[in-house]
PDB file with SEQRES, HELIX, SHEET and CRYST1 records, atoms N, CA, C and O in Angstrom:
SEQRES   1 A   84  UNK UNK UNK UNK UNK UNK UNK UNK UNK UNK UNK UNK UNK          
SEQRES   2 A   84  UNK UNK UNK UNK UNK UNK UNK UNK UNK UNK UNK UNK UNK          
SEQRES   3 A   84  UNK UNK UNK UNK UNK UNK UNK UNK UNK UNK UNK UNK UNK          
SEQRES   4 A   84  UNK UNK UNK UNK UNK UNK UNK UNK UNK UNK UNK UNK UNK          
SEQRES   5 A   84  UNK UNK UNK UNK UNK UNK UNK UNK UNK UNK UNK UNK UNK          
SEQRES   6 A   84  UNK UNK UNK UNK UNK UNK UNK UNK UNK UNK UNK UNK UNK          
SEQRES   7 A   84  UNK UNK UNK UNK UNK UNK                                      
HELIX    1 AA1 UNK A   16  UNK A   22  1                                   7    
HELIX    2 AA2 UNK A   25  UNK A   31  1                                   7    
HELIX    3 AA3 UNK A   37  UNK A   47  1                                  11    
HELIX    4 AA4 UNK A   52  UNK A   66  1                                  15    
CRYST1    1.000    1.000    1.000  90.00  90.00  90.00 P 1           1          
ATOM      1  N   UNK A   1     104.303 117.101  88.867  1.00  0.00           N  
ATOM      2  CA  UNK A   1     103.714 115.777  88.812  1.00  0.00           C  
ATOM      3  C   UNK A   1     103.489 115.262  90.235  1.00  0.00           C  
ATOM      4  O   UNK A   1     104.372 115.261  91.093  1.00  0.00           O  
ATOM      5  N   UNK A   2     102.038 114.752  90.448  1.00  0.00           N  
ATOM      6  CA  UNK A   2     102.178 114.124  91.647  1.00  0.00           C  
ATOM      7  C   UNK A   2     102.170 112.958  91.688  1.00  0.00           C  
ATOM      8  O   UNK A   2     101.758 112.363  90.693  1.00  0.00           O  
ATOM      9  N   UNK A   3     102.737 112.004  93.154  1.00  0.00           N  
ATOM     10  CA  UNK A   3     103.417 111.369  93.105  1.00  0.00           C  
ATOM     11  C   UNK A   3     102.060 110.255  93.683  1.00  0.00           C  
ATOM     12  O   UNK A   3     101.096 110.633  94.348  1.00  0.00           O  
ATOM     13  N   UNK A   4     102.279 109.067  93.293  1.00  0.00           N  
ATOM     14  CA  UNK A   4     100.855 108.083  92.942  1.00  0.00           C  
ATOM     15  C   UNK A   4     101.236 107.430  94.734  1.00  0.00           C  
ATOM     16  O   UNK A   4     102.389 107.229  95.116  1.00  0.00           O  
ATOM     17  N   UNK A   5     100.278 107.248  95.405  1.00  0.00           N  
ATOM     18  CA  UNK A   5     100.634 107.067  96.800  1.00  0.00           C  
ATOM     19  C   UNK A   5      99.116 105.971  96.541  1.00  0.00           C  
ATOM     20  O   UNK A   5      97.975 106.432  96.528  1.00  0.00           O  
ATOM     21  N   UNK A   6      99.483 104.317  96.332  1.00  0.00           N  
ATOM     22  CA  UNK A   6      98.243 103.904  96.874  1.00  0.00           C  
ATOM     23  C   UNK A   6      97.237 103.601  98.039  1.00  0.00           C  
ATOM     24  O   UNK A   6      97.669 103.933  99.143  1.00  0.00           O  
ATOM     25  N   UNK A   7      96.109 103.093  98.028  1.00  0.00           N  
ATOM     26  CA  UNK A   7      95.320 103.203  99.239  1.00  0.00           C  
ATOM     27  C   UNK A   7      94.766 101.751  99.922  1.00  0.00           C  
ATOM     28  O   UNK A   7      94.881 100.743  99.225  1.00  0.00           O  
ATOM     29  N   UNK A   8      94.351 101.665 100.854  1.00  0.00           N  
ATOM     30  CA  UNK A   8      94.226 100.680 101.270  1.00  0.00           C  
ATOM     31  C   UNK A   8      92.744 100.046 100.931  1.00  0.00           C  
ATOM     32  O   UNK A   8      91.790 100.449 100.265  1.00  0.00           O  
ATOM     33  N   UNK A   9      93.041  98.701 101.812  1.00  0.00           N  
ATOM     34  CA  UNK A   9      91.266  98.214 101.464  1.00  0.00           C  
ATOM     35  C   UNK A   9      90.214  99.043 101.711  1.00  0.00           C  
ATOM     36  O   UNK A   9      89.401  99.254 100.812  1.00  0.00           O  
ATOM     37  N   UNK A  10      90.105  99.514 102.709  1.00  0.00           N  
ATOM     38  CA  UNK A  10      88.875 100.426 103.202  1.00  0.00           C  
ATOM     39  C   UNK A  10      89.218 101.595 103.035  1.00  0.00           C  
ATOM     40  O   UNK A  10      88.774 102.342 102.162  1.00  0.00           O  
ATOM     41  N   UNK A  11      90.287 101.942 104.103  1.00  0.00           N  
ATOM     42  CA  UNK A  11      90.186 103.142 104.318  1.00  0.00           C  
ATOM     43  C   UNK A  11      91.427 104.084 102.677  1.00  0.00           C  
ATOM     44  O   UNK A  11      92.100 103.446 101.867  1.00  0.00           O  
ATOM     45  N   UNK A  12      91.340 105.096 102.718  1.00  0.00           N  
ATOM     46  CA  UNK A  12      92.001 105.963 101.626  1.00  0.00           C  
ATOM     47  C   UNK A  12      93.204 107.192 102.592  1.00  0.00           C  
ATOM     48  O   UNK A  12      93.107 107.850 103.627  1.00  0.00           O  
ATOM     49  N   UNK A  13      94.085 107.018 101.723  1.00  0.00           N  
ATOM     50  CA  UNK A  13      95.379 108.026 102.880  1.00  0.00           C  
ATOM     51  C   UNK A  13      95.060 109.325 102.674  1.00  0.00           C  
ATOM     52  O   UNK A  13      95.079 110.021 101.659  1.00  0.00           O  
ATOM     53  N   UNK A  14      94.682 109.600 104.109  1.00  0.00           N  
ATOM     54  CA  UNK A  14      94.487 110.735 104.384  1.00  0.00           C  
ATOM     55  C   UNK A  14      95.531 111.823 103.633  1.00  0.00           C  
ATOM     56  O   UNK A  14      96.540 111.564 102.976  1.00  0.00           O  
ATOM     57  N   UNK A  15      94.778 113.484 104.046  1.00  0.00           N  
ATOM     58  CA  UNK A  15      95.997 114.183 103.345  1.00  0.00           C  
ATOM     59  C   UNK A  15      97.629 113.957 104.521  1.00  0.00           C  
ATOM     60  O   UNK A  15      98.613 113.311 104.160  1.00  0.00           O  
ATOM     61  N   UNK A  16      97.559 114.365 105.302  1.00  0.00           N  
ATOM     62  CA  UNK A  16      98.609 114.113 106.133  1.00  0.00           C  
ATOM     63  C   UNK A  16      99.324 113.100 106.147  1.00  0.00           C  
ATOM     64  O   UNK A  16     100.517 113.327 106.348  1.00  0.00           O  
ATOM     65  N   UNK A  17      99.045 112.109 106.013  1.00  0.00           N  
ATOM     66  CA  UNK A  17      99.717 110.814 105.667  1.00  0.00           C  
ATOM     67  C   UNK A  17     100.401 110.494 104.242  1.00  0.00           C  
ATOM     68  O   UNK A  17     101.228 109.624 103.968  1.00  0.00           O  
ATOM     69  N   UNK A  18      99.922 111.269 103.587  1.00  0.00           N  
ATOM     70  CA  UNK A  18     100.032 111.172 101.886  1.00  0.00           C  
ATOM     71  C   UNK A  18     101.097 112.327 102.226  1.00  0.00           C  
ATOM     72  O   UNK A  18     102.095 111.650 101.983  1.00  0.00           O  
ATOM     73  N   UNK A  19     101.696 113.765 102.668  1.00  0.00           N  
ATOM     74  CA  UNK A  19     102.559 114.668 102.684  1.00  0.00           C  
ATOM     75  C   UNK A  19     103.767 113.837 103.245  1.00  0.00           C  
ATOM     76  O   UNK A  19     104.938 113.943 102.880  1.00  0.00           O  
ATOM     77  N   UNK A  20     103.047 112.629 104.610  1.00  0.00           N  
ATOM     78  CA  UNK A  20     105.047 111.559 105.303  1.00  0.00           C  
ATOM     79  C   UNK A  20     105.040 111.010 104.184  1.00  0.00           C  
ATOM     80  O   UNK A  20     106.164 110.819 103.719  1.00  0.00           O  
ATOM     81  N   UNK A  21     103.693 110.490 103.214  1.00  0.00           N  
ATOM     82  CA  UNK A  21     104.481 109.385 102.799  1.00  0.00           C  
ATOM     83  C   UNK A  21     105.493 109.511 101.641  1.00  0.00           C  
ATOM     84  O   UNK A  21     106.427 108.792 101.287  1.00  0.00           O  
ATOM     85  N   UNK A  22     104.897 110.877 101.087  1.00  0.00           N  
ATOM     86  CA  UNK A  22     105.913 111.381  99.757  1.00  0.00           C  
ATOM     87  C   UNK A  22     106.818 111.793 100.003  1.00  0.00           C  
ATOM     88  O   UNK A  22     107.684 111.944  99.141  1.00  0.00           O  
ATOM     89  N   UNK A  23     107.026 112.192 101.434  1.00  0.00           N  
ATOM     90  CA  UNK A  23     108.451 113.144 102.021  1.00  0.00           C  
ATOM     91  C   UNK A  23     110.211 113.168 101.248  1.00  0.00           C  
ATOM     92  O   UNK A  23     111.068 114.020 101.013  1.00  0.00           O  
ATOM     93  N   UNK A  24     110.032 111.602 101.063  1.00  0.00           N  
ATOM     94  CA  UNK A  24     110.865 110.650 100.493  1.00  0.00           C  
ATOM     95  C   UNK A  24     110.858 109.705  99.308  1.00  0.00           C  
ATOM     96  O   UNK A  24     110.096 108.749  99.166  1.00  0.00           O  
ATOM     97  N   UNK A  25     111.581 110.005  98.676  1.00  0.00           N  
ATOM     98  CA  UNK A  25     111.672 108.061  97.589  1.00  0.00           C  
ATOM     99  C   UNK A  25     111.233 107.581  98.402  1.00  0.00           C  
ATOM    100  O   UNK A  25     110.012 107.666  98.528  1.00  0.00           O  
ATOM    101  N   UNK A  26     112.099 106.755  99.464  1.00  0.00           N  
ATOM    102  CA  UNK A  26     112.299 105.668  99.655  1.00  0.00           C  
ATOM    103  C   UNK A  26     111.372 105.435 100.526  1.00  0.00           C  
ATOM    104  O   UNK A  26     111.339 104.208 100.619  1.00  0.00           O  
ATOM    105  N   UNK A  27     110.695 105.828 101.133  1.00  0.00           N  
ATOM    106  CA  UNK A  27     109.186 106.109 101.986  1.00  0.00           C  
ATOM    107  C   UNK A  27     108.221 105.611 100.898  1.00  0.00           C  
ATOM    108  O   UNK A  27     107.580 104.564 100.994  1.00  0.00           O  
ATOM    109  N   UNK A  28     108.185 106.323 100.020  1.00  0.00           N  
ATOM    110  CA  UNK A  28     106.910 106.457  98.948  1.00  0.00           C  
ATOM    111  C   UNK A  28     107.092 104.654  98.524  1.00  0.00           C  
ATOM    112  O   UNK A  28     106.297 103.754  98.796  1.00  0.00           O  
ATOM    113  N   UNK A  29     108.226 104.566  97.889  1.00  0.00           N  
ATOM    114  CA  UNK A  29     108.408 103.157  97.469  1.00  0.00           C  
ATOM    115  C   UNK A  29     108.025 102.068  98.394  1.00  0.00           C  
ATOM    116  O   UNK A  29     107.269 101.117  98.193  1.00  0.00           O  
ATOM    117  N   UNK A  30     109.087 102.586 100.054  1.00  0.00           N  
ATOM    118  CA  UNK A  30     107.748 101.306 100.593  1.00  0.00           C  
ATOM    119  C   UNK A  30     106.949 101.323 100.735  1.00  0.00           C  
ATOM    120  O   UNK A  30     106.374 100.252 100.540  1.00  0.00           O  
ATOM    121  N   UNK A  31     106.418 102.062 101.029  1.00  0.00           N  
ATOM    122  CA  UNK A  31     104.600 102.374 101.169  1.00  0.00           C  
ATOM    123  C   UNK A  31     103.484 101.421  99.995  1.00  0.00           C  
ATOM    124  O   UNK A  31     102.492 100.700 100.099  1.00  0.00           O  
ATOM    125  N   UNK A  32     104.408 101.978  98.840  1.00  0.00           N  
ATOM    126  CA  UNK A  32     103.622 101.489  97.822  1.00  0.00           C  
ATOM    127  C   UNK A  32     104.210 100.360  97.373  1.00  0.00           C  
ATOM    128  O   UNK A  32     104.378 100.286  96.156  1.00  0.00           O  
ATOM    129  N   UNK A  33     104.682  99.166  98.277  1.00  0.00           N  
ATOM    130  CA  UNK A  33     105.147  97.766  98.310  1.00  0.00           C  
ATOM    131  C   UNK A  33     104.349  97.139  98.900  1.00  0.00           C  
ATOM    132  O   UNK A  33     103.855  96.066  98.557  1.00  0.00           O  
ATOM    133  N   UNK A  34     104.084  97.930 100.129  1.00  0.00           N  
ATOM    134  CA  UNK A  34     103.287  97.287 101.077  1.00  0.00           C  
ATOM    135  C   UNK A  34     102.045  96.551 100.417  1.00  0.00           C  
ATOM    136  O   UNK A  34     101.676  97.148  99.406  1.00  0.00           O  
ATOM    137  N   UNK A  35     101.228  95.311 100.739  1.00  0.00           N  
ATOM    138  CA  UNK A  35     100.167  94.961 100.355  1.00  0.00           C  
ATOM    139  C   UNK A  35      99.334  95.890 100.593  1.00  0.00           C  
ATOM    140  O   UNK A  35      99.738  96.611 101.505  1.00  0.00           O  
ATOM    141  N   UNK A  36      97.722  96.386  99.911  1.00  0.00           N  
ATOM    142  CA  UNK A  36      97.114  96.958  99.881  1.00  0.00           C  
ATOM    143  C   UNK A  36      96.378  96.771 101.485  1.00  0.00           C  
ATOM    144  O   UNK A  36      95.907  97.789 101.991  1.00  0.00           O  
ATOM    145  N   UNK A  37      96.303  95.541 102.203  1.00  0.00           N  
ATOM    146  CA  UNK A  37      96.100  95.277 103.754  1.00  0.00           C  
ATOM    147  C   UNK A  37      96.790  95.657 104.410  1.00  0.00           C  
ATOM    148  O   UNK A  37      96.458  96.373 105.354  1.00  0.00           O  
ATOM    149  N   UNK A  38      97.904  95.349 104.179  1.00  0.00           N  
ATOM    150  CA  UNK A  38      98.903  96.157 105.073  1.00  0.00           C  
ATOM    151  C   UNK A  38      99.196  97.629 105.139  1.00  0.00           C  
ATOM    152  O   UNK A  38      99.928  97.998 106.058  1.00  0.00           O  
ATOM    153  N   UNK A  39      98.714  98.555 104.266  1.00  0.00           N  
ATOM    154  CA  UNK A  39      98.271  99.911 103.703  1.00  0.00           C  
ATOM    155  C   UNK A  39      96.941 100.298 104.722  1.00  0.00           C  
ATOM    156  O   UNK A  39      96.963 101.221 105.537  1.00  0.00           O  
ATOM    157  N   UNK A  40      96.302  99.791 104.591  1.00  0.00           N  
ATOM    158  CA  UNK A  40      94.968  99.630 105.149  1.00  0.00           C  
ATOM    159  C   UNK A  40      95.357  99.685 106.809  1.00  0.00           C  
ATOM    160  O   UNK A  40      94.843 100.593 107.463  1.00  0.00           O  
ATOM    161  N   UNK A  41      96.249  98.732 107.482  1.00  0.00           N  
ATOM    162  CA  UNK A  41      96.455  98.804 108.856  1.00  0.00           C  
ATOM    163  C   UNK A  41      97.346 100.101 109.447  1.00  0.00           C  
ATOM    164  O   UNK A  41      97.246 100.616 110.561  1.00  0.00           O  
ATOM    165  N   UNK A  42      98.120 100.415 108.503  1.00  0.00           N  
ATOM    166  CA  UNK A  42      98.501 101.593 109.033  1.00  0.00           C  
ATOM    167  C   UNK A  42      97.690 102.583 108.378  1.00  0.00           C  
ATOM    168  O   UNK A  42      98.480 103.432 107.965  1.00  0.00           O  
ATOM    169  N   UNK A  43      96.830 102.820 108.155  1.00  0.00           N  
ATOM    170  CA  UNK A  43      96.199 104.211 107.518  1.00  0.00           C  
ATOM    171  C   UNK A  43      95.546 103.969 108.924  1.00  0.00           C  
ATOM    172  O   UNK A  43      96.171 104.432 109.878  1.00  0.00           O  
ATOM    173  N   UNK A  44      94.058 103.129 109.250  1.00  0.00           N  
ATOM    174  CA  UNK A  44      93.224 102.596 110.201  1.00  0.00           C  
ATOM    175  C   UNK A  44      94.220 103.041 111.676  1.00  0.00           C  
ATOM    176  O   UNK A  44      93.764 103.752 112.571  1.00  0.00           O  
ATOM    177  N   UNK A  45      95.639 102.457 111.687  1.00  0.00           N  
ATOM    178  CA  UNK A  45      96.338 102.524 112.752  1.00  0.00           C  
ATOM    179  C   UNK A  45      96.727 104.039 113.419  1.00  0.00           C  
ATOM    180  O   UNK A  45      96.901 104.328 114.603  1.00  0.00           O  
ATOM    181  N   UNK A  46      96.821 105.173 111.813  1.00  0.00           N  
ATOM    182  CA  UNK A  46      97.074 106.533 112.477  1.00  0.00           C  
ATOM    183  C   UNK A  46      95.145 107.127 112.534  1.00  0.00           C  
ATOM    184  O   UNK A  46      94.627 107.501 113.586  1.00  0.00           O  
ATOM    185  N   UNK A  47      94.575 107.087 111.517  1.00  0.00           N  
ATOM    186  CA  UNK A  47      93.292 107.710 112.034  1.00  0.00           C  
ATOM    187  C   UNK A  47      92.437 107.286 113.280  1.00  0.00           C  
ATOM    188  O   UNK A  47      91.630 108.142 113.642  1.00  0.00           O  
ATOM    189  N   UNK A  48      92.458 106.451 113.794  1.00  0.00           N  
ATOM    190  CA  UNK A  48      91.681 105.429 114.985  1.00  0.00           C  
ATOM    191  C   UNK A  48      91.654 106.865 116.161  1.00  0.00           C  
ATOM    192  O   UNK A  48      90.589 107.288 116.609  1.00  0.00           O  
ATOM    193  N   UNK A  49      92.889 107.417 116.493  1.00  0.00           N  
ATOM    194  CA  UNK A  49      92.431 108.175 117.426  1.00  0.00           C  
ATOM    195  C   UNK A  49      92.084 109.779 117.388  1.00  0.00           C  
ATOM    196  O   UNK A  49      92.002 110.304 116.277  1.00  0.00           O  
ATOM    197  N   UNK A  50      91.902 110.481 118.426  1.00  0.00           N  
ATOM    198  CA  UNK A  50      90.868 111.321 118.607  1.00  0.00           C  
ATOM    199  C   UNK A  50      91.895 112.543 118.543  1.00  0.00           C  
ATOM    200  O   UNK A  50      91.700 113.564 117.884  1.00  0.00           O  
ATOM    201  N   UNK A  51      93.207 112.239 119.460  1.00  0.00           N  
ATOM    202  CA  UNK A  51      94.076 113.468 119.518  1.00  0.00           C  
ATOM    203  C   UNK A  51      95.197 113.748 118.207  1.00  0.00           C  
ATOM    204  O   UNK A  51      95.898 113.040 117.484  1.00  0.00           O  
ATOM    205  N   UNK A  52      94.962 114.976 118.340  1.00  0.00           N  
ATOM    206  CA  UNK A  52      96.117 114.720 117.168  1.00  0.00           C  
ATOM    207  C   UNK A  52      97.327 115.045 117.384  1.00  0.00           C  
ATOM    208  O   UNK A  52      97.937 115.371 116.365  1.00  0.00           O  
ATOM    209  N   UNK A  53      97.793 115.069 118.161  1.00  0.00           N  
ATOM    210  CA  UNK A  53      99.281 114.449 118.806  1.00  0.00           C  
ATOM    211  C   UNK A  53      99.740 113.254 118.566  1.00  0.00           C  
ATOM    212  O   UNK A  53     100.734 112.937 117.913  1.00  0.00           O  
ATOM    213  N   UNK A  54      98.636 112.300 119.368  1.00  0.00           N  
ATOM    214  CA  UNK A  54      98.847 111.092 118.581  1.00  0.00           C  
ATOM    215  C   UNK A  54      98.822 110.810 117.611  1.00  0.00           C  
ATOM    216  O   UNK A  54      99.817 110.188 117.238  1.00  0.00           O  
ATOM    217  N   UNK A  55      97.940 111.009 116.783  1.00  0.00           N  
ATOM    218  CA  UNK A  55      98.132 111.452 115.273  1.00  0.00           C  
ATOM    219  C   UNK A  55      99.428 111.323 114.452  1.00  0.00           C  
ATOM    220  O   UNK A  55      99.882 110.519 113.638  1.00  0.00           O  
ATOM    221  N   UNK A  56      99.878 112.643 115.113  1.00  0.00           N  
ATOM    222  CA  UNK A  56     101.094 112.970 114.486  1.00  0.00           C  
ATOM    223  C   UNK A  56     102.295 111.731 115.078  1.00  0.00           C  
ATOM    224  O   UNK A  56     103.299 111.284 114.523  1.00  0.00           O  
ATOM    225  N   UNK A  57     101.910 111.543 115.931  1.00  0.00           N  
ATOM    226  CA  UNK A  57     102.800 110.586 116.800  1.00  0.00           C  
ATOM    227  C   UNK A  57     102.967 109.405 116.112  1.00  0.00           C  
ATOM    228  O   UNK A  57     104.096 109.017 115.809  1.00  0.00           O  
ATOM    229  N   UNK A  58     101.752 108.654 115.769  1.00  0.00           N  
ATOM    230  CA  UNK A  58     101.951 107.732 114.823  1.00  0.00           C  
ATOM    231  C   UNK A  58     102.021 108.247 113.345  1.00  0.00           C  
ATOM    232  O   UNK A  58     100.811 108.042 113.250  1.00  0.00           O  
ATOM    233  N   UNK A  59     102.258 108.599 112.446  1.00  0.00           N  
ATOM    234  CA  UNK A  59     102.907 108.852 111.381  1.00  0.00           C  
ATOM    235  C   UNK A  59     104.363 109.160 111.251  1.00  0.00           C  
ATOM    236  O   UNK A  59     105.121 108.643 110.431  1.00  0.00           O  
ATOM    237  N   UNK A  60     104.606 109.870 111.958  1.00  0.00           N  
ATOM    238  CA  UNK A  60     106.186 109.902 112.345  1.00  0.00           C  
ATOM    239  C   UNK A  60     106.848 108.493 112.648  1.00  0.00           C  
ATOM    240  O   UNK A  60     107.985 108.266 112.234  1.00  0.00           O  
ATOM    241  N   UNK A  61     105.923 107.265 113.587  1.00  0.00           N  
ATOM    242  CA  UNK A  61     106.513 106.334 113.477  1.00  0.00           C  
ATOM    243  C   UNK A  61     106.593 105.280 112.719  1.00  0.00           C  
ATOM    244  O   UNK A  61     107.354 104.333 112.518  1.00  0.00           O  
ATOM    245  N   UNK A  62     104.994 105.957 112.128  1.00  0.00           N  
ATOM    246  CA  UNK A  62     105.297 104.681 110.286  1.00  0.00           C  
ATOM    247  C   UNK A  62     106.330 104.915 109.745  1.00  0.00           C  
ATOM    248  O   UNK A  62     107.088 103.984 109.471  1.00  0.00           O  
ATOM    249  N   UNK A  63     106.777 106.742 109.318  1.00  0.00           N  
ATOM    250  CA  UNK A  63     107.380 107.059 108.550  1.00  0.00           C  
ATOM    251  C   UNK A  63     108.959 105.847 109.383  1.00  0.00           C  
ATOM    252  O   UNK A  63     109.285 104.994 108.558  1.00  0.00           O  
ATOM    253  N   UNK A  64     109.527 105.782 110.296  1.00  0.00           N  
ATOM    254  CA  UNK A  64     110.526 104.980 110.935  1.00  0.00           C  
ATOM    255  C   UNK A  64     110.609 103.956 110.721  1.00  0.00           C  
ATOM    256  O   UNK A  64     111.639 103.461 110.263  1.00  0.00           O  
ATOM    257  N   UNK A  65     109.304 103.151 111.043  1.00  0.00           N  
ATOM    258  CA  UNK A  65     109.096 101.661 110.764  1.00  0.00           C  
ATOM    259  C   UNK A  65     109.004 101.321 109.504  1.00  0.00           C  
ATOM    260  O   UNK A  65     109.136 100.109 109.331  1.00  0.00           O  
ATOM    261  N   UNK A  66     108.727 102.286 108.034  1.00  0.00           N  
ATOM    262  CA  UNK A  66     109.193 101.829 106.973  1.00  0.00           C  
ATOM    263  C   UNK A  66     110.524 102.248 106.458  1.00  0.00           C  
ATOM    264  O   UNK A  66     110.893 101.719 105.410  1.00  0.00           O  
ATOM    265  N   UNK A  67     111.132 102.928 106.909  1.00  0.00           N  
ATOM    266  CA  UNK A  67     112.350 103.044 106.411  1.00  0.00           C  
ATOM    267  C   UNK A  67     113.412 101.754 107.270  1.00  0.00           C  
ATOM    268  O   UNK A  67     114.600 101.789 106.950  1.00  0.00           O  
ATOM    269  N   UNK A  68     113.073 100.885 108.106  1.00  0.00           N  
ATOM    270  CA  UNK A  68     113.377  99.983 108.391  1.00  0.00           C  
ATOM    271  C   UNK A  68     112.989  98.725 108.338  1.00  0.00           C  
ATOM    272  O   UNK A  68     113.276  97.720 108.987  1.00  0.00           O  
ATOM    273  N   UNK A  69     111.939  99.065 107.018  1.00  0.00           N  
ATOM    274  CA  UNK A  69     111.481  97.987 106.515  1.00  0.00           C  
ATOM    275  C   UNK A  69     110.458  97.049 106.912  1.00  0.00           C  
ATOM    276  O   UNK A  69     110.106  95.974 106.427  1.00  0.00           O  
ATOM    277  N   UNK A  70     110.023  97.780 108.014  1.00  0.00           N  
ATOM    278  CA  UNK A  70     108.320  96.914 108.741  1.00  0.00           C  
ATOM    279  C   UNK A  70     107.554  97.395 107.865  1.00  0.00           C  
ATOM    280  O   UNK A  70     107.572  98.459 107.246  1.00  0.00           O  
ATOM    281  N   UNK A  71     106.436  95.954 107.862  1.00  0.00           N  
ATOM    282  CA  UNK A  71     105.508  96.225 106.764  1.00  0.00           C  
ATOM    283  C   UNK A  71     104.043  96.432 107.790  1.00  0.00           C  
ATOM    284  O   UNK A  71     103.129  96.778 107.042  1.00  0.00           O  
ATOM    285  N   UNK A  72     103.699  96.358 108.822  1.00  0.00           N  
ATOM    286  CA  UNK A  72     102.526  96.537 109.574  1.00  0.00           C  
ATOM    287  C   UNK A  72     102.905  97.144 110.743  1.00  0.00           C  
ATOM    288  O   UNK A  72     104.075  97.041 111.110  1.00  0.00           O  
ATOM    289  N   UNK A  73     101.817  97.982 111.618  1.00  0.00           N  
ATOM    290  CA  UNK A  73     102.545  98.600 112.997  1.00  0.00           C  
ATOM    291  C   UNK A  73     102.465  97.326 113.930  1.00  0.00           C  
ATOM    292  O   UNK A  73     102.176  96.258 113.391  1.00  0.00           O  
ATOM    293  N   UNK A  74     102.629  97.351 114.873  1.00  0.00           N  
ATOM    294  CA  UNK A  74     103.070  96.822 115.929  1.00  0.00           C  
ATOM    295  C   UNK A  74     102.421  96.757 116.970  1.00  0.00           C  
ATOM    296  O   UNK A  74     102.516  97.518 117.933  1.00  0.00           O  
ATOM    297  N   UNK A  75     101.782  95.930 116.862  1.00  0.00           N  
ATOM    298  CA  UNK A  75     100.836  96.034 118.614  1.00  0.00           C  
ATOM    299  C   UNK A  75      99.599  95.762 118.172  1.00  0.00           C  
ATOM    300  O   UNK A  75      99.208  94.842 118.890  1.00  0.00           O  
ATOM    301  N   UNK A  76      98.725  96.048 117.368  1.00  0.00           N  
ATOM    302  CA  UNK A  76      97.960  96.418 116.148  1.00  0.00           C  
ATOM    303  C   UNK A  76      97.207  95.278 116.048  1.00  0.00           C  
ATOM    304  O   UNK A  76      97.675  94.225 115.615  1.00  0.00           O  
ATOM    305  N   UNK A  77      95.781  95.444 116.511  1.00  0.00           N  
ATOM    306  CA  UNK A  77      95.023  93.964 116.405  1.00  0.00           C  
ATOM    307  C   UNK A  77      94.198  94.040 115.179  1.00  0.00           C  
ATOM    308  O   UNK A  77      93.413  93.130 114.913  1.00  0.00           O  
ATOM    309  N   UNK A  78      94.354  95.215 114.319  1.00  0.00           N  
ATOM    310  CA  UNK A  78      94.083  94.575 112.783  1.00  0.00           C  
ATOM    311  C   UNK A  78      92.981  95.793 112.721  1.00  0.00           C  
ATOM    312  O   UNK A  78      92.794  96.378 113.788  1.00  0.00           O  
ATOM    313  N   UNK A  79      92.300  96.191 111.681  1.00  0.00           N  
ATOM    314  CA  UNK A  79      91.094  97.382 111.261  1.00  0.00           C  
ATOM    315  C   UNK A  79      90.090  97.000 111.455  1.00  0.00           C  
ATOM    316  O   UNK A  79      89.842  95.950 110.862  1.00  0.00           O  
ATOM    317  N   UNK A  80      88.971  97.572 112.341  1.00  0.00           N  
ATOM    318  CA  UNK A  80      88.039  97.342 112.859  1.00  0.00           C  
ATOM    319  C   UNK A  80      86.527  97.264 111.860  1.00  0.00           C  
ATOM    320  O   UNK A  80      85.404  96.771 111.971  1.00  0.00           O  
ATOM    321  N   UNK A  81      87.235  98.008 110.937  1.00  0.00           N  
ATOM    322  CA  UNK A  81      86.309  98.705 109.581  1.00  0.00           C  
ATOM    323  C   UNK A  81      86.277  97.485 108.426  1.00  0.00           C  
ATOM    324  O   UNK A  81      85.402  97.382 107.568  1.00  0.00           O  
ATOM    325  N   UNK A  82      87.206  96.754 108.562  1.00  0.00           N  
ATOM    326  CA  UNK A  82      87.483  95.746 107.087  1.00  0.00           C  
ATOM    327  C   UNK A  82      86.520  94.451 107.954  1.00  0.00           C  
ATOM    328  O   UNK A  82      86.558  94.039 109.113  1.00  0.00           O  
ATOM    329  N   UNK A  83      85.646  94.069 106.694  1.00  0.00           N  
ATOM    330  CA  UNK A  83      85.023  93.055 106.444  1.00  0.00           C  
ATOM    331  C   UNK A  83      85.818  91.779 106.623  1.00  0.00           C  
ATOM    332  O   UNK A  83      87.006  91.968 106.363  1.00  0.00           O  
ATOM    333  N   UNK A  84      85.590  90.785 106.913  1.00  0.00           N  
ATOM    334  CA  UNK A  84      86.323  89.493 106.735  1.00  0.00           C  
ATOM    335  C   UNK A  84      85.563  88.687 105.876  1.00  0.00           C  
ATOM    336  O   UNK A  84      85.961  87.562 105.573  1.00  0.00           O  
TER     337      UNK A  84                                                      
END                                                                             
């Protein structure tokens, strides 16, 4: 059975992001607490760049920042892609 990982306003979780986010319960659960905007800023927040180091760099630190219960990244002036 796979495990229901929702998506954000615009953008949709990548495959890589969808493998941190199931890694765990308790990952998956916050993830899928998060508002569907707030889903949206970290999806936007790991695809935005070019390397994938960074990449990986930021998913590893969502995966951190939700297991400590942050609901948006940090620094983060919002998705460039979402309509207002």
């Amino acid at each position: 059975m796979t495990a229901k990982v929702s998506s954000g306003v615009v953008h949709k979780v990548p495959k890589d992001m969808r493998t941190a986010i199931t890694s765990t319960s308790v990952i998956l659960t916050a993830w899928n607490a998060l508002t569907p905007l707030a889903r949206n800023e970290w999806i936007c927040w790991t695809i935005s760049f070019k390397k994938q180091e960074t990449r990986d760099n930021h998913i590893a630190r969502m995966k951190d920042d939700l297991l400590k219960g942050k609901k948006r990244p940090c620094c983060w002036p919002g998705c460039p892609h979402r309509k207002t």
